[in-house]
N, C-alpha and C positions, 0 to 999 in steps of 0.2 A: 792317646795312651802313652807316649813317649815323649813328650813334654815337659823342660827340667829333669831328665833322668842323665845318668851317667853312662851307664851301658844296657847292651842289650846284647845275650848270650845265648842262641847268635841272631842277627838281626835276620838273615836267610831264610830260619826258621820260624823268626817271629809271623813275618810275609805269608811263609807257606801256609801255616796255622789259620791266621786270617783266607786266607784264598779257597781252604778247605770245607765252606760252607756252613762248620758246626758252631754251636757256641760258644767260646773257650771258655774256660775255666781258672777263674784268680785267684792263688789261695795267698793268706801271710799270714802268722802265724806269729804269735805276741806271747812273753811270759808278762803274766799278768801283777807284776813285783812293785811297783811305784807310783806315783799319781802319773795319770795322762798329761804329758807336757807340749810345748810347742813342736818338739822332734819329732814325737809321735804324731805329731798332726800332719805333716809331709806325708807318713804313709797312709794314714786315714783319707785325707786328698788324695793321693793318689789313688787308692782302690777305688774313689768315689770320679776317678777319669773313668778306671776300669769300669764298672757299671754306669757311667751314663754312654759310654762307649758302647752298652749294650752285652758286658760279658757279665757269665754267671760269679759272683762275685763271694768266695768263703773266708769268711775269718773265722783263724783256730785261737780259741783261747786255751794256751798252752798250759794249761795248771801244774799235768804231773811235770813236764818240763820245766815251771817253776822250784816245786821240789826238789828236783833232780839238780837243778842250778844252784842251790842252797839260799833261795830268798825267802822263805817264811813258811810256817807254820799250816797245814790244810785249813783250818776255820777260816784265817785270815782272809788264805787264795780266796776260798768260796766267795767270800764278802768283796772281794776284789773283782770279780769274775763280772757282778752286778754292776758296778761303776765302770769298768771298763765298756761292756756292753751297753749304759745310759750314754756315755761321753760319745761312742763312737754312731750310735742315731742319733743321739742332737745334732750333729756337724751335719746330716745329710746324708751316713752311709746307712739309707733305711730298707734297701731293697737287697742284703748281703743275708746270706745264711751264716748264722752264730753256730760255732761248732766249739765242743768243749774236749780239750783232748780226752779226759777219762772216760768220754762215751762211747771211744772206739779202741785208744791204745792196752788194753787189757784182754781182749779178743786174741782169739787161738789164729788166726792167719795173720794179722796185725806181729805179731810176739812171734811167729816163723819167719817175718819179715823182717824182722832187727838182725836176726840171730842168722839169718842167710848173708843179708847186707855186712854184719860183723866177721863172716866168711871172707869176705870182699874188701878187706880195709885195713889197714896194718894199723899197731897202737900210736905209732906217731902220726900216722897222716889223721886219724879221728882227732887228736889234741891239736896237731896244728889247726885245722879247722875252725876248733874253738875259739882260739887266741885274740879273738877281736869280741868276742860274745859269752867270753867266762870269767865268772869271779873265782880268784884268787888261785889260776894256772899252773902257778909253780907249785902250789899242793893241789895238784886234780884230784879227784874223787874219782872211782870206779862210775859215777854215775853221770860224772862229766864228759866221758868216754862215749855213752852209753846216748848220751845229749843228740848229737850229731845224726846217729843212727836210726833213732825216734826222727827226727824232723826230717829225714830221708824218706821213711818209710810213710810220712802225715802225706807226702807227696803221689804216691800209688794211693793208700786208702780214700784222699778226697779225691781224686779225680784228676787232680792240677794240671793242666794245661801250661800254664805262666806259674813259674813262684817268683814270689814279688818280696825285696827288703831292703832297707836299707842297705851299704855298700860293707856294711862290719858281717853281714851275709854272706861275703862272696864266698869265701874259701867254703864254706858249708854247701851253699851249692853247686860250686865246680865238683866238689866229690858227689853228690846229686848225677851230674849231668854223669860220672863217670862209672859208677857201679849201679846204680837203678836199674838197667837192664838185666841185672844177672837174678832180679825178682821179679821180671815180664814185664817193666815197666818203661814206656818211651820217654827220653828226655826232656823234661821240661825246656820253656825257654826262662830265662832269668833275665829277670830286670830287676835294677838297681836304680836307686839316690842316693843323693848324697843326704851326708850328715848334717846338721844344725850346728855352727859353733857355739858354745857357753856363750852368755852373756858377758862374759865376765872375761871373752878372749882368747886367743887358739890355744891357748896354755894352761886353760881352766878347762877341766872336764867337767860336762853336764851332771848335775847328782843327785837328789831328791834330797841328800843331806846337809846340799848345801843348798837353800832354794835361793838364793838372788845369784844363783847359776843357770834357772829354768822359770817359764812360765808354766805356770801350771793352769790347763784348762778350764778349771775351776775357778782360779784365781777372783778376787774380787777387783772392782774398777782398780781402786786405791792400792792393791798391790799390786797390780800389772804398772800402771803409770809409775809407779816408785821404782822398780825393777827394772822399765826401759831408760827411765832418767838417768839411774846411773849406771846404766849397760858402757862396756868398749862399745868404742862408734867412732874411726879414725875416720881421717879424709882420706880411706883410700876402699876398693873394692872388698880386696884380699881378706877372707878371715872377719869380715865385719858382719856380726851378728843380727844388727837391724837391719841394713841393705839385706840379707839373706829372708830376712821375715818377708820384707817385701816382695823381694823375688820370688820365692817360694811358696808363700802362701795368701799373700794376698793379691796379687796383681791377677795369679792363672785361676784366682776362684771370685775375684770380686770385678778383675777388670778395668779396675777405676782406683788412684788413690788423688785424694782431694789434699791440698795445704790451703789448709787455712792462716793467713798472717798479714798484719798489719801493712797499708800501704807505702809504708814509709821502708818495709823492710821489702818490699817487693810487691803487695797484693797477695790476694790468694792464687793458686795457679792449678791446673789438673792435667795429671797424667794419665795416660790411657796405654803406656807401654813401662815396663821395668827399662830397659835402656837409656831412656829420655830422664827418668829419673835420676839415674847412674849417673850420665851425662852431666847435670846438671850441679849434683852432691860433688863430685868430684872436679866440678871448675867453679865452686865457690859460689853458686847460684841458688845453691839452698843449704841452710844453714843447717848443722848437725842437731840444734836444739829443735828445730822447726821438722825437721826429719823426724826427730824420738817424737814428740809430740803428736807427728800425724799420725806414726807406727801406732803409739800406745791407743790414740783415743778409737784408731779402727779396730784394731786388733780385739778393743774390751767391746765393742760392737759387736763385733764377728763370734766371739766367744759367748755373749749376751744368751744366746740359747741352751749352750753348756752347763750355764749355770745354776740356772733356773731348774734346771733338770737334775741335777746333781744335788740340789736342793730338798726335791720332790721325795727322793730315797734316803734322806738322812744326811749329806755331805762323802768327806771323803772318809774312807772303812782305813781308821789309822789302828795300828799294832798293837 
């Protein structure tokens, strides 16, 4: 469950939680705004440690919080809701309950729950919170405010035991762990990863509007392979977006990456740990084109059932 994670808030509690006999409860909670990319696959793996680890496992699909963020239009959301929910059972997270935020945050306890927690919370520490997880901060919206408090309150209404998110999460849940009591609620534990860098370099931010900045899990062979070819990919660990694929997403879900290459350039060789790999990229043992090569060709494997599936519903639901 804590495998490739960054922290864990607090680890004391994670233990006692587990020791406690009951089943925990994973919640993460997703606006539904942009194609499913490889960043989002870290947390879809992850929830899918969470439930083969045997916890009850919820993804909210955040719609009105979409809204509320200023990412599109309701028709759009609903159509997005569909594809997010195809992408994220084909990867394997098939045993998770889908929960849609507007089936519960419009409720008379839900909506007492904001507005208590809003009691609790001064107007800067809500926006700072945001700051890693809002578009365009310096003109917040009343409803950007309003963001933070909703995803507090998703925390009591599902159950959450564990809230689970990327690490642009944190400040959102540190005010989680710190006002949730004063609505009968015990504090979750928080676990974090880390982020994905762009493709394109720690200085490129990820963006749907720029795609040879993301994979997108739809992607077809040929533009996966086109996108890792000319990915950043230094000789060094730091900030390098293919070693991070590997790392992250395929070695703790697959186990195994294979290179395949000519004997004159070394033979083919296989790794059974990300280390050895690392090792090896960074003293010149395997070559960075031989590197993108294995990434891409497993990656359009690994994804191979994503597609197919995203297929089946018509493609991706564009604006």
């Amino acid at each position: 469950m804590l495998r490739n994670t960054l922290e864990t808030v607090t680890e004391e509690d994670f233990h006692k939680l587990l020791k406690s006999g009951k089943t925990p409860v994973a919640y993460c909670g997703y606006e539904v705004s942009g194609p499913v990319h490889i960043g989002t696959l870290i947390a879809i793996l992850k929830q899918k440690d969470f439930q083969d680890a045997g916890c009850r496992v919820k993804v909210l699909f955040a719609d009105v919080h979409t809204r509320l963020n200023r990412k599109g239009e309701q028709e759009w959301i609903d159509r997005m809701v569909k594809y997010w929910e195809t992408c994220f059972k084909s990867i394997g997270l098939d045993k998770a309950d889908y929960v849609l935020g507007s089936s519960f945050q419009f409720d008379d306890d839900y909506v007492k729950d904001v507005l208590e927690l809003g009691l609790n919370s001064t107007l800067n520490r809500a926006l700072r919170s945001m700051q890693e997880v809002a578009r365009d901060i310096e003109h917040a919206t009343v409803s950007q405010v309003i963001y933070p408090l909703m995803q507090i309150a998703d925390v009591k209404a599902l159950g959450a035991d564990i809230a689970y998110g990327g690490i642009e999460q944190r400040k959102i849940h540190m005010l989680a762990r710190e006002i949730l009591p004063a609505i009968g609620c015990e504090k979750p534990v928080c676990i974090h990863t880390p982020l994905l860098v762009s493709l394109q370099g720690p200085g490129c931010k990820m963006s749907s509007s720029k795609p040879e900045t993301i994979i997108m899990l739809h992607d077809e062979p040929d533009a996966i392979r086109k996108k890792v070819n000319s990915a950043y990919c230094p000789v060094e660990a730091e900030g390098n977006p293919i070693l991070q694929v590997a790392e992250f997403i395929l070695f703790p879900h697959l186990g195994v990456l294979k290179v395949e290459r000519p004997e004159k350039f070394g033979g083919n060789v296989e790794y059974k740990e990300y280390k050895s790999l690392e090792k090896d990229y960074l003293g010149g043992k395997l070559h960075p084109a031989d590197l993108k090569e294995t990434v891409a060709k497993t990656i359009t494997e690994f994804l191979a059932p994503v597609r197919k599936a995203v297929a089946e519903i018509g493609g991706y639901p564009e604006k």
